[in-house]
N, C-alpha and C positions, 0 to 999 in steps of 0.2 A: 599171203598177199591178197590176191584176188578172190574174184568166187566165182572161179568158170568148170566147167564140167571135168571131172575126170585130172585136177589141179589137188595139190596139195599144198599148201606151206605154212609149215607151223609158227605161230608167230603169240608171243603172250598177249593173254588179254584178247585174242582174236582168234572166233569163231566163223568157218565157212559157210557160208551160205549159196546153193550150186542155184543155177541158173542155166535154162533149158534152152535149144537153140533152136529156130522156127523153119519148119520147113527143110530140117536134117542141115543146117546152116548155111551157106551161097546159095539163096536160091537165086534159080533163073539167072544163074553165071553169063554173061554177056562174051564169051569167050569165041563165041562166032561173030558178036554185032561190030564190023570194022568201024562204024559209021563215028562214034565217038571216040576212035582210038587216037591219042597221043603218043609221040615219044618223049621218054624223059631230058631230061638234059645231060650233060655229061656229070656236075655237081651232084644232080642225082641219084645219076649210078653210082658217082664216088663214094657216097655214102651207104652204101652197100660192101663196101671194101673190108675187109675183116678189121684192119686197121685202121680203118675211118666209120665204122658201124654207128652212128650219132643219134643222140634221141634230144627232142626238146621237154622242157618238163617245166609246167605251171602250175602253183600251188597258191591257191585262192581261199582266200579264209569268207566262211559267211555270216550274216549277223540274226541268221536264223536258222534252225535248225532244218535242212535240208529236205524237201518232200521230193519223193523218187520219181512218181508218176508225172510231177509238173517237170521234173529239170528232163527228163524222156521226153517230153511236148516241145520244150523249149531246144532240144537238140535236133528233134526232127525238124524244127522252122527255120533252124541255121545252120550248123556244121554240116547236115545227112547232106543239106542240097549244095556244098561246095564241090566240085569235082573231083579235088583231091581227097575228099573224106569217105568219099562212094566210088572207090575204084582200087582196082587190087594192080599189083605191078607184074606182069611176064617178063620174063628175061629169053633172050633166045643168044645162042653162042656167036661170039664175035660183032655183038645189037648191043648199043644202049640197052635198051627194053624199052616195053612202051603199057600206057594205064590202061587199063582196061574196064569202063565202067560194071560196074554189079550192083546186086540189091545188097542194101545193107539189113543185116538182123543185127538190130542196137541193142538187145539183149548183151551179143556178143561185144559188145564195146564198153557197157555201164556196168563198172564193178561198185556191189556196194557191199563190204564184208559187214559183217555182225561184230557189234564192239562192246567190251564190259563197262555197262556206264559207270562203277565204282572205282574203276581203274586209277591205281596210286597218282600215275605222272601222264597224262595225258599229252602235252605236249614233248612226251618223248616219246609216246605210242607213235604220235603221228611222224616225228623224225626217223624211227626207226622203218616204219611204213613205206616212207619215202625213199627210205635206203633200199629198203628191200627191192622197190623195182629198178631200181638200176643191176640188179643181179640177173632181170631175165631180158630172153628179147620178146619178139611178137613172131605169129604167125603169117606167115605171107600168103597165105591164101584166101585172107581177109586185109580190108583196110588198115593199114598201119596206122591207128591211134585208139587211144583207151581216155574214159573220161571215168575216177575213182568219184564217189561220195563217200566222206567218213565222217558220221553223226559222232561226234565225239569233240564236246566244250575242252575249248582250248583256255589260253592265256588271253589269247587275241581272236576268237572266233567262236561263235556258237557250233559251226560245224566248217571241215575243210572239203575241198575238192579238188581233183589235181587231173591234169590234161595234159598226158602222155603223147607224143607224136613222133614220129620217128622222120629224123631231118630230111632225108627224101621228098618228103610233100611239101618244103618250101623252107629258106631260111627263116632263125630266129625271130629277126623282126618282123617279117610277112606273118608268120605265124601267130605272133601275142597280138600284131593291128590285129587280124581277121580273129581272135579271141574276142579283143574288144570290140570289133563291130557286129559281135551276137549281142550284146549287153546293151541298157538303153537305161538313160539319167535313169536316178528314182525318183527324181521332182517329176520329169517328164517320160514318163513310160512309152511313149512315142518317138523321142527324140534320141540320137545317137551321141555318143559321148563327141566330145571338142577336145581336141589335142591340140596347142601352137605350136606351130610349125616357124623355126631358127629360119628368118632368111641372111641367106648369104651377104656382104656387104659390097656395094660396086664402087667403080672409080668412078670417080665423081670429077667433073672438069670440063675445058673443052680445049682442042688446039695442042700448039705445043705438049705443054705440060701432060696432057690426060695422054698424048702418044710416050712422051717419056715415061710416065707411069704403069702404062703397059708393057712398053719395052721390058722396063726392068722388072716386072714380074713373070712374064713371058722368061726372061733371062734367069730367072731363080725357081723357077717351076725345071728348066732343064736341067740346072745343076743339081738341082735335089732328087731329080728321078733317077739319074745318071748314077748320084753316089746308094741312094737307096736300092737301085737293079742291082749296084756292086754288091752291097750288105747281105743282098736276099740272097746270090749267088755263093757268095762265100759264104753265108749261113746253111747253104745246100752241101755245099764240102768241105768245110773244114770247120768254120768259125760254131762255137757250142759257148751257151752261156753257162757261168760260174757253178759249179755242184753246191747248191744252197740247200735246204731245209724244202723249199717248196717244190724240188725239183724232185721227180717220180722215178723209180727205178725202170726199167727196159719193158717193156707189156704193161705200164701202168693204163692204156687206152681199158683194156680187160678188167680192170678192176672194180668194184662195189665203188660208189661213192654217199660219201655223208652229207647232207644239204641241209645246211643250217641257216637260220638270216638272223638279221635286226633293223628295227625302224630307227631311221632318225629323222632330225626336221627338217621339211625344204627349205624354212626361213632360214636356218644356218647354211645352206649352199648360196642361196641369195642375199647375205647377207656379206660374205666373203664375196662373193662375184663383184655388186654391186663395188667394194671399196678398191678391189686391186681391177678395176674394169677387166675381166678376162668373162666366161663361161661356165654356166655351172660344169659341162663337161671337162673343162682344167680342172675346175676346184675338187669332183672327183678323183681326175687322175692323181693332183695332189693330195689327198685323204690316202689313198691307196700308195703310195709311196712311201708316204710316213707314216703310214701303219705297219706295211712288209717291213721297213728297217726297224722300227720298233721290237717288231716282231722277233726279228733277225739277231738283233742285238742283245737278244734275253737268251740267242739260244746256237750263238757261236762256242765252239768247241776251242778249249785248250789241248794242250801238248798231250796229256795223258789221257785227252779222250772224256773228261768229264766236264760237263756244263758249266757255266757261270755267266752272271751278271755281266755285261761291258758295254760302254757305250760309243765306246772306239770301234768302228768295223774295218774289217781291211778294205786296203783301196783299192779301187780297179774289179768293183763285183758287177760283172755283167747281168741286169736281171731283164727279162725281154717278155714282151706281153704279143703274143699272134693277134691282132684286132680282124676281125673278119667284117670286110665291105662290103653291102651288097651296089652292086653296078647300077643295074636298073633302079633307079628311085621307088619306093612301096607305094602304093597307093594308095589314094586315105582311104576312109573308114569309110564313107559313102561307096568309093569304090569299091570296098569288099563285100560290101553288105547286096552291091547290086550282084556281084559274080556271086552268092548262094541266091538271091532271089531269081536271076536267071537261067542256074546252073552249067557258067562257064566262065573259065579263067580269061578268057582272051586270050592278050600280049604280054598282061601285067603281071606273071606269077610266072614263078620257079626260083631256085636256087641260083644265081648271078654274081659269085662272089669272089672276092678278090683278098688278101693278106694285105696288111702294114702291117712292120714291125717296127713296135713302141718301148721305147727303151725305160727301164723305171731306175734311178736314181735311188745308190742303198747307201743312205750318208746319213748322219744326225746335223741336224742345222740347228746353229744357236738361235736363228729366227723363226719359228715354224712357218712363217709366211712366204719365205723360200722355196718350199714342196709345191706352192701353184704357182709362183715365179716361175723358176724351171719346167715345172709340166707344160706352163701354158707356152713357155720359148717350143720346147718340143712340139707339142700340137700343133701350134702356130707355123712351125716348120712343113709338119706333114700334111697339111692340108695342101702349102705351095707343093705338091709332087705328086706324080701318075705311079705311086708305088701298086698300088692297086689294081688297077688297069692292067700294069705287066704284066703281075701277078695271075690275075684272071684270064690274060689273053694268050702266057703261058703253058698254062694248065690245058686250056680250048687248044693251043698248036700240040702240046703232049699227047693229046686221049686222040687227034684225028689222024696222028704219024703213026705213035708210038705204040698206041693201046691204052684204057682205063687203066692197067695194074701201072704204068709207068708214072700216069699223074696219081695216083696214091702214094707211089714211092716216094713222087719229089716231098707232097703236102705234108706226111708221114716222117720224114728226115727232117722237114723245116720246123715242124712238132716241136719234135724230140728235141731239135737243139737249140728249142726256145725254154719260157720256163711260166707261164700260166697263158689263161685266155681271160680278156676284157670285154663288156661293152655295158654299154647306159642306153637306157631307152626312157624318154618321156611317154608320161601317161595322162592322163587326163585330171582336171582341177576338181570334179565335182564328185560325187557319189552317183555311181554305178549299182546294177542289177542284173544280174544271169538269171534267167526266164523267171524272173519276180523275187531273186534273192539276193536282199544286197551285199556287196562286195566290202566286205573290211579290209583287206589287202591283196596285192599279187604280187609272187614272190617267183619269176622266172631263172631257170637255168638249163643247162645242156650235159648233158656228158655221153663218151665213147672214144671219146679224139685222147690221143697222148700227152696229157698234163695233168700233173696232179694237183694242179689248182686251177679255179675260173672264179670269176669273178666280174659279177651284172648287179647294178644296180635299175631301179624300177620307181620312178616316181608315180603317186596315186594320192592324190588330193592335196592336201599338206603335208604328207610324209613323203620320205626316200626311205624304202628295202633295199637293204645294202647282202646281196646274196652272196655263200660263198660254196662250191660243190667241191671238194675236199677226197682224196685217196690217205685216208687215216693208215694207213703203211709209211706217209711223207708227212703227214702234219696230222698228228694224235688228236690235236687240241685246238679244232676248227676255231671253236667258241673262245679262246684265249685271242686268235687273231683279227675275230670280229672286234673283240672289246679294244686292240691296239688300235685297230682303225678309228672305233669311234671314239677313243681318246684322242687322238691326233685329231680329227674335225674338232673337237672341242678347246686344245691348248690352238690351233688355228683360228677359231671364232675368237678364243679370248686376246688372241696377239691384236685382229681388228678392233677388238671395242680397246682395247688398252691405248690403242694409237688417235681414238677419235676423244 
């Protein structure tokens, strides 16, 4: 994999390259300086749990072949000076823990292995690459994250780079903003990327009416919390969704995983939005719907236990997607960009997150246009509901009664007897650069949590990366389910133009 001192891992086509560490490696350890010490949060130590051990992982294609000395220049002017990337974690018994600022030796952080540039299949060097790190962890005696370079011509990239972090230093989405807020246009090398930000819609009126219209949202925000606290609870002890294909056997959190993507077009998510007026956010969750039953339908078992074709699925398949919310709203990119230019978080960063649970519909529809009918009833739903909130303010009353190990228990049970992870994140419209190199794509995910599917999509200019991070023990044939998915977006697209 890597190329750090006293590391081995044999990997084809890849040569080690060791890399010396400055200063015998921590130097001038801050292990006495209280003055900048934090405590973590309790999400953060969660993620320390063996059963919740969580890493983020971003894999950024570039349109030039990678030069090591400048992307070193470009890390010390952003990620060194954020405080979670210059600080190592103490634990002391019966404590959260708390950060403790250090010096970084970014030697120790920048793997660049040596690659055979003749190599047969390169875009499966780099898959495999990617697998390989989800087989190790990190060091805790340094900052928990690695930034790879691998010179090696892709399909889609003259060279890849990938940015390991381990979920402790902040959730997913905190984490790819404060990616993008290292990067600056490539029209504008001064300028930070622009992301729109979805505003919320209000009621609009006055008087009577706009009170009645409150009322009765007010009145459907309670019902929906009320029956969604039930779900979560019964999901805690008894209720387990359907044993399907994507569902991972008992320790699948431990396992290697396979991180495969594919691009499609944002004009086909907007295109769909625009006709059934819903979200690009629906029209994902309906892509992903009728993709998994697609999926599903190719690979239901008969009587004797051998596969076949069918497009009939049994009825009543519970399949449930854990969505993780963060509480506290991100803060944009300006504000990330000022917490490394001043080197401090604030109030604005940590782990603040909370569960919904999103149910995905395993049906074949004679309309395809049904898949974001129904997602978007569903979403529509959970947006009216504080499932979130409980969720998060749960877990905060478990870890301050009960102890850490008890909220791992609960989040670890609600896991298991869910059956993948979701999320979308929008990205920016224009073309990007990381310290002067531009960005062809970025392709985020996560893995360590118990599922053996996730599933993130990632817009970036005119395209969507449709990610999928895969326990190939539960689904062999990651790449088979990407293509079900982008068939469905497409018999989707074609049901709107057929109707216009």
């Amino acid at each position: 994999m890597g190329s750090r001192e006293g590391e081995t891992v044999p990997r084809k086509g890849l040569k080690l390259l060791r890399m010396r560490k400055r200063n015998g490696g921590m130097a001038n350890g801050s292990h006495g300086e209280q003055a900048g010490e934090e405590p973590l949060s309790p999400a953060s130590r969660l993620f320390h749990e063996p059963s919740c051990n969580c890493y983020v992982i971003a894999i950024m294609g570039s349109a030039m072949k990678i030069d090591v000395d400048v992307l070193k220049a470009g890390l010390e002017r952003t990620l060194l000076r954020h405080p979670r990337f210059s600080s190592i974690q103490e634990f002391s018994e019966g404590e959260l823990g708390r950060w403790i600022p250090t010096e970084v030796v970014l030697d120790d952080h920048c793997v660049i292995p040596v690659v055979d540039p003749d190599m047969a299949d390169p875009d499966q060097f780099v898959e495999d690459y990617v697998a390989s790190l989800t087989k190790t962890s990190m060091d805790m005696s340094k900052p928990l994250w690695e930034f790879h370079a691998v010179n090696v011509k892709t399909s889609e990239a003259e060279a890849v780079a990938i940015l390991r972090a381990h979920h402790s230093l902040g959730d997913g989405t905190s984490l790819i903003s404060l990616l993008l807020a290292c990067t600056r246009k490539t029209s504008d090398p001064h300028s930070l990327p622009t992301i729109s930000v979805v505003k919320r819609p209000m009621i609009k009126g006055a008087g009577f009416l706009a009170f009645m219209a409150t009322t009765w949202m007010l009145l459907r925000v309670a019902l929906n919390t009320i029956m969604d606290v039930f779900l979560f609870l019964a999901t805690y002890l008894f209720l387990k969704d359907t044993e399907t294909v994507f569902k991972g056997a008992e320790g699948v959190e431990f396992h290697p995983k396979r991180i495969v993507h594919r691009t499609l077009e944002l004009d086909d998510f907007k295109l769909i939005k625009s006709e059934l007026d819903t979200t690009i956010n629906d029209v994902m969750l309906g892509v992903i719907s009728a993709g998994l039953s697609r999926y599903l339908s190719k690979t239901t078992f008969s009587e004797d236990g051998s596969t076949k074709e069918q497009r009939i699925l049994p009825r009543n398949i519970l399949v449930r997607a854990a969505v993780l919310v963060n509480i506290r709203p991100t803060p944009g990119l300006h504000v990330m960009a000022t917490m490394m230019e001043k080197r401090s978080t604030g109030s604005q960063w940590g782990n603040w997150l909370g569960y919904v649970l999103l149910p995905f519909p395993m049906v074949i529809y004679e309309d395809p246009l049904d898949y974001v009918r129904k997602a978007k009833a569903i979403a529509d739903r959970k947006k009216l509901s504080l499932e979130s909130l409980f969720t998060f303010a749960s877990s905060a009353l478990l870890v301050s009664t009960l102890g850490i190990k008890a909220a791992a228990a609960l989040s670890h049970r609600v896991l298991c007897n869910t059956t993948l992870s979701f999320s979308n994140l929008a990205g920016p419209a224009e073309e990007l650069s990381f310290a002067g190199h531009p960005m062809t794509f970025l392709a985020p995910s996560v893995y360590g949590h118990p599922h053996a599917l996730t599933v993130h999509f990632q817009s970036y200019m005119d395209k969507v990366k449709m990610v999928l991070a895969v326990d190939e023990e539960a689904i062999p044939d990651p790449r088979q389910l990407l293509e079900d998915a982008a068939d469905s977006l497409r018999l989707i697209k074609d049901a709107v133009l057929s109707r216009r």
